[in-house]
Structure formats: structure tokens, C-alpha cells
Backbone as CSV, one residue per row, in Angstrom:
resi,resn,N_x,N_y,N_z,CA_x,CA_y,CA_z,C_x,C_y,C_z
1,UNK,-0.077,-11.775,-17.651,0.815,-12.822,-17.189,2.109,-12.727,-17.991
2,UNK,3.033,-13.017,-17.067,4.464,-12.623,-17.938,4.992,-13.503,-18.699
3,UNK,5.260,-13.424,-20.115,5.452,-13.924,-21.550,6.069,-15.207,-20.971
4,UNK,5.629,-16.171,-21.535,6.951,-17.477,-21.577,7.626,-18.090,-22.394
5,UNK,8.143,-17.010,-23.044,9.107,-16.323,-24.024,10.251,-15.652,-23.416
6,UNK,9.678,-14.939,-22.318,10.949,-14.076,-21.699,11.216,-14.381,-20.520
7,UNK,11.887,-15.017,-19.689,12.535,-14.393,-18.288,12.731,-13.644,-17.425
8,UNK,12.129,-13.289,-16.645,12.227,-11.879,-15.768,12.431,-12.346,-14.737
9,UNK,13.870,-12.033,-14.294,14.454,-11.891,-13.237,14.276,-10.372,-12.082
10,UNK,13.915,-10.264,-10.620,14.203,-9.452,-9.935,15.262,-9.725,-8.922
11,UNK,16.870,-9.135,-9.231,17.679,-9.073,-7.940,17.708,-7.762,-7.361
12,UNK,17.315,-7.967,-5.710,17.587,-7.802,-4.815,18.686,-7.807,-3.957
13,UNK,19.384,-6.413,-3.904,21.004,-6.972,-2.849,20.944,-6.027,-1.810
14,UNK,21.086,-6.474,-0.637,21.233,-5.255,0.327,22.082,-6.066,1.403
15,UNK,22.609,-5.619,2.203,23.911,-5.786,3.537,23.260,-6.933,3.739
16,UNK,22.090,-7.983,3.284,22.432,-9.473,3.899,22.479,-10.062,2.669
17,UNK,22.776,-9.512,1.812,23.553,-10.575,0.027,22.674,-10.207,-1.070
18,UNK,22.205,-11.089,-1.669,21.596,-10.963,-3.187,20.834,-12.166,-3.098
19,UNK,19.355,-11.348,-3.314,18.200,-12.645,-3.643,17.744,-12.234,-4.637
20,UNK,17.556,-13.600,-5.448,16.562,-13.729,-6.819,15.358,-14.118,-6.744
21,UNK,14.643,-13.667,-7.480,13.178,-13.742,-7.413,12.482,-13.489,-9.200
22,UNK,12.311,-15.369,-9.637,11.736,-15.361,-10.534,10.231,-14.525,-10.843
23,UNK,10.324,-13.731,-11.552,8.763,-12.639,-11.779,7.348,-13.728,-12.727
24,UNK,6.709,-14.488,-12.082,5.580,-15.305,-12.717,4.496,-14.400,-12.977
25,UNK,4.209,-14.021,-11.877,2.592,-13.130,-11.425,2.188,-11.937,-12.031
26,UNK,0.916,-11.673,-12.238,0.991,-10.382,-13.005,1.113,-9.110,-12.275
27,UNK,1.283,-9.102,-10.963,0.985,-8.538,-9.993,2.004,-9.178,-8.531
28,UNK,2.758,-8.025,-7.993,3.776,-7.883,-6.966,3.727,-7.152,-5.812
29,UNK,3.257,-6.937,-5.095,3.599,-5.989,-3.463,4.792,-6.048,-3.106
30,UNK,5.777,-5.196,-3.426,7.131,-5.249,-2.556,7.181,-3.845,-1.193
31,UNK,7.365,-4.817,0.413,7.538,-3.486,1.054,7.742,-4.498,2.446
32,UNK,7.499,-3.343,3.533,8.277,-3.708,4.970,7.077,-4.707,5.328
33,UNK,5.789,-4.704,4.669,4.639,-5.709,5.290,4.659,-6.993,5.376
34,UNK,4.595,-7.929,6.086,4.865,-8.905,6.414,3.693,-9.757,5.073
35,UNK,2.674,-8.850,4.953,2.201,-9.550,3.397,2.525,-9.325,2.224
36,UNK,3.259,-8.814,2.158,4.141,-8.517,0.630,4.560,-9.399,0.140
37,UNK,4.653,-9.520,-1.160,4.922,-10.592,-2.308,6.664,-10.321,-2.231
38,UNK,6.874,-9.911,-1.899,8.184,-9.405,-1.630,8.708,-8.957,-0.807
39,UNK,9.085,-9.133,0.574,9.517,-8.306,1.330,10.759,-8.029,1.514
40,UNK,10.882,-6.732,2.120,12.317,-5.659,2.530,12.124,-5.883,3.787
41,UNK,13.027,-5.540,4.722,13.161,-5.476,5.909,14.281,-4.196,6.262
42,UNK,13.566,-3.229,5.949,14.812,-1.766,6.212,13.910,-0.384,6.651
43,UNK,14.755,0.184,7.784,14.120,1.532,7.900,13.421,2.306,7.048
44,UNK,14.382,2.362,5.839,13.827,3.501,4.685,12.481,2.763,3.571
45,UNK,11.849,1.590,3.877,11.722,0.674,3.029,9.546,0.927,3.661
46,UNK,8.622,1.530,2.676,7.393,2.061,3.264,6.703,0.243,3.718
47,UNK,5.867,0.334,4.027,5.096,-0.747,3.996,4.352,-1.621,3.016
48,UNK,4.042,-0.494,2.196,3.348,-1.038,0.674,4.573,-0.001,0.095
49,UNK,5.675,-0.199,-0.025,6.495,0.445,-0.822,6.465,0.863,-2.426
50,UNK,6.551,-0.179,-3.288,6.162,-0.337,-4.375,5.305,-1.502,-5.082
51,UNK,4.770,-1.154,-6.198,3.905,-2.908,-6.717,4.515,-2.865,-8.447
52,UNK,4.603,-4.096,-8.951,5.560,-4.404,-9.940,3.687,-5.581,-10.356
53,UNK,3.688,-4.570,-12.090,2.557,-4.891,-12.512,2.869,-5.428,-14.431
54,UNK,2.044,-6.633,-14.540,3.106,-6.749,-15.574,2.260,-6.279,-17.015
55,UNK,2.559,-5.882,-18.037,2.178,-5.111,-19.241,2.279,-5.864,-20.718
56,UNK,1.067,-6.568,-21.100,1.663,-7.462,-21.847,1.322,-6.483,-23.560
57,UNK,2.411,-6.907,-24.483,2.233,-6.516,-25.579,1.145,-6.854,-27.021
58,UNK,0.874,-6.560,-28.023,0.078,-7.274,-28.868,1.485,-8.650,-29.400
59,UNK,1.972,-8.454,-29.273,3.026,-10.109,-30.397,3.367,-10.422,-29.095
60,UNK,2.809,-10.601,-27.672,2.880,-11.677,-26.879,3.866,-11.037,-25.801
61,UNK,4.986,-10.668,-26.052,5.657,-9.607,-25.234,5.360,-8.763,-24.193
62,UNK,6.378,-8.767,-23.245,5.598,-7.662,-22.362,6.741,-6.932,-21.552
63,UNK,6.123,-6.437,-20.344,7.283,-5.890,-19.635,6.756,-5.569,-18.473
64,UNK,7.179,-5.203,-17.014,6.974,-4.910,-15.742,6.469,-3.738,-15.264
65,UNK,6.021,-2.847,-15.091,5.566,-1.371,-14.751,5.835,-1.686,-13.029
66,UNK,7.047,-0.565,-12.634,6.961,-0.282,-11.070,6.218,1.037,-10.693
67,UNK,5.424,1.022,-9.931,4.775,2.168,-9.221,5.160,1.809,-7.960
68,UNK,5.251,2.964,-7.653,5.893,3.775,-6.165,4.717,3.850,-5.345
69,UNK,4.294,2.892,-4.333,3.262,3.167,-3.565,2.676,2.056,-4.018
70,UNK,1.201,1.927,-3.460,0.205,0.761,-3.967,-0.817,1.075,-4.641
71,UNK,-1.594,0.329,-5.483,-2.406,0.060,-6.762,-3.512,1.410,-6.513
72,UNK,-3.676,1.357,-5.154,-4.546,2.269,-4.809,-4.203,4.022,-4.917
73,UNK,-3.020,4.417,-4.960,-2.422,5.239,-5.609,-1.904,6.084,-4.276
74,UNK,-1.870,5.805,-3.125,-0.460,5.980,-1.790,0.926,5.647,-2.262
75,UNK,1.395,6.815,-2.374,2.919,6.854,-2.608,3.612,5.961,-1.426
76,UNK,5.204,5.911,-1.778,5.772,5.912,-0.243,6.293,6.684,0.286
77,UNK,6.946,7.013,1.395,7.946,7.264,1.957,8.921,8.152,0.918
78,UNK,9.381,7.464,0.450,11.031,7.487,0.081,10.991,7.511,-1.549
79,UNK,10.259,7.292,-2.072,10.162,7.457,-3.333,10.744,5.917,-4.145
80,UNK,10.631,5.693,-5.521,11.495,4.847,-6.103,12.479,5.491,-7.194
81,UNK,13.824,5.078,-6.948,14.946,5.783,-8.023,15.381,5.011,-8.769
82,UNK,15.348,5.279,-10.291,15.450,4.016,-11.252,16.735,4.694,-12.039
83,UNK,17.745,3.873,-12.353,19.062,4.610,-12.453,19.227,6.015,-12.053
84,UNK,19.130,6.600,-10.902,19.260,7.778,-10.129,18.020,8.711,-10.741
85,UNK,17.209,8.472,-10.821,16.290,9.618,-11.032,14.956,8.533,-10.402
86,UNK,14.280,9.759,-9.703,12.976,9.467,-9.120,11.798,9.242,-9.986
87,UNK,10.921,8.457,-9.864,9.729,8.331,-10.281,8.773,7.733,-9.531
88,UNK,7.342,8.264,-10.525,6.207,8.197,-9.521,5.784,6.000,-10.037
89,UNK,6.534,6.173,-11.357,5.823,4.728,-12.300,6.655,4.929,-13.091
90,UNK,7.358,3.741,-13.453,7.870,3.331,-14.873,8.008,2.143,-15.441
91,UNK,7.702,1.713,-17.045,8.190,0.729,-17.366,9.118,0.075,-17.594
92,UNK,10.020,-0.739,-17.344,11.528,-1.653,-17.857,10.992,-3.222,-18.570
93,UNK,12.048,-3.443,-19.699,12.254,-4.360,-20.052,13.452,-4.505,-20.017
94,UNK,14.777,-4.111,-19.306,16.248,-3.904,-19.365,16.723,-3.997,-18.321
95,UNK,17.582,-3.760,-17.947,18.487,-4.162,-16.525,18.613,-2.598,-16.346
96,UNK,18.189,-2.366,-15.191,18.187,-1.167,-14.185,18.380,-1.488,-12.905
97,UNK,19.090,-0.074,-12.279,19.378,-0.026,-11.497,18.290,0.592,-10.336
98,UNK,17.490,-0.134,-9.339,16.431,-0.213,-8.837,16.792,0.279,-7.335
99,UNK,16.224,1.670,-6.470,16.633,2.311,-5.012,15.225,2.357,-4.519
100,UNK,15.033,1.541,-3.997,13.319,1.510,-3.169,13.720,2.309,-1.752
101,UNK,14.584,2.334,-1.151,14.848,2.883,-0.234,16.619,4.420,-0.424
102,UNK,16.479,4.968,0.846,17.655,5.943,0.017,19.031,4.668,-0.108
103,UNK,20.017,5.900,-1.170,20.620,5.308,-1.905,22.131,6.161,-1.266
């Protein structure tokens, strides 16, 4: 469960504006599925696109892990690009620049 100590913000901006989305849960589905904890609504955007899993530290701390695809280990589509480079999973505690779909 994510620290309540820290704040974790996810923005979201694409051609209909910028949504925020406070991060509570330890666990996220972002994709085109109408059950996603998050949804996209874009061509390039998989169905179970990515899941945002949260990583807590020993002094209470933690941080977000994105994987590309779902828990079950199905990639997507399109990959995820985290300041221009692809990955399969990574962790952030920092402000990055996040391409779930092409860029």
C-alpha cells in the first residue's frame, strides 16, 4: 500500500487534456478495457496495456513498478517508453516521462 508519507500522483495528457489520478492501491490495470483501473481510449493503447504495482521499502517508503502487459506476464502491443527508451518493467519514484502508446 502506498506510503502516507508520500504522494503519488499519475498525469495523464493526451488530445482530450490532462487527468490526475491520485495512486492509493497497491495494484493498477491501465488499458483500452472498459475494466481497467485506468482507462485509455486510443488505437495504439493494448487492452491490458500496462499494470502499475506498488513496492514498499523497509523505513516505510516505497515506489510504483510499471510492467508492460498484465500480472500474468502478456506484453502489449506497443510496448511502454519511459523517457524514450522501451521497457519490459521498471521502477520510478521521480517524474518521468511515461508513452503507453507510440510517441
Amino acid at each position: 500500500m502506498p506510503s502516507k508519507y508520500h504522494a503519488h500522483l499519475l498525469i495523464i495528457e493526451d488530445d482530450k487534456g490532462k487527468t490526475e489520478f491520485v495512486l492509493t492501491e497497491p495494484v493498477y490495470r491501465i488499458g483500452r478495457d472498459p475494466d481497467s483501473d485506468i482507462r485509455l481510449v486510443s488505437q495504439f493503447v493494448s487492452k491490458q496495456h500496462a499494470t502499475l504495482v506498488w513496492r514498499s521499502n523497509a523505513d516505510g517508503s516505497g515506489s510504483y513498478r510499471i510492467i508492460d502487459g498484465n500480472l500474468n506476464g502478456e506484453a502489449s502491443t506497443n510496448g511502454v517508453m519511459i523517457n524514450g527508451i522501451k521497457y519490459k518493467g521498471a521502477t520510478f519514484s521521480t517524474r518521468i516521462k511515461l508513452f503507453l502508446a507510440r510517441a
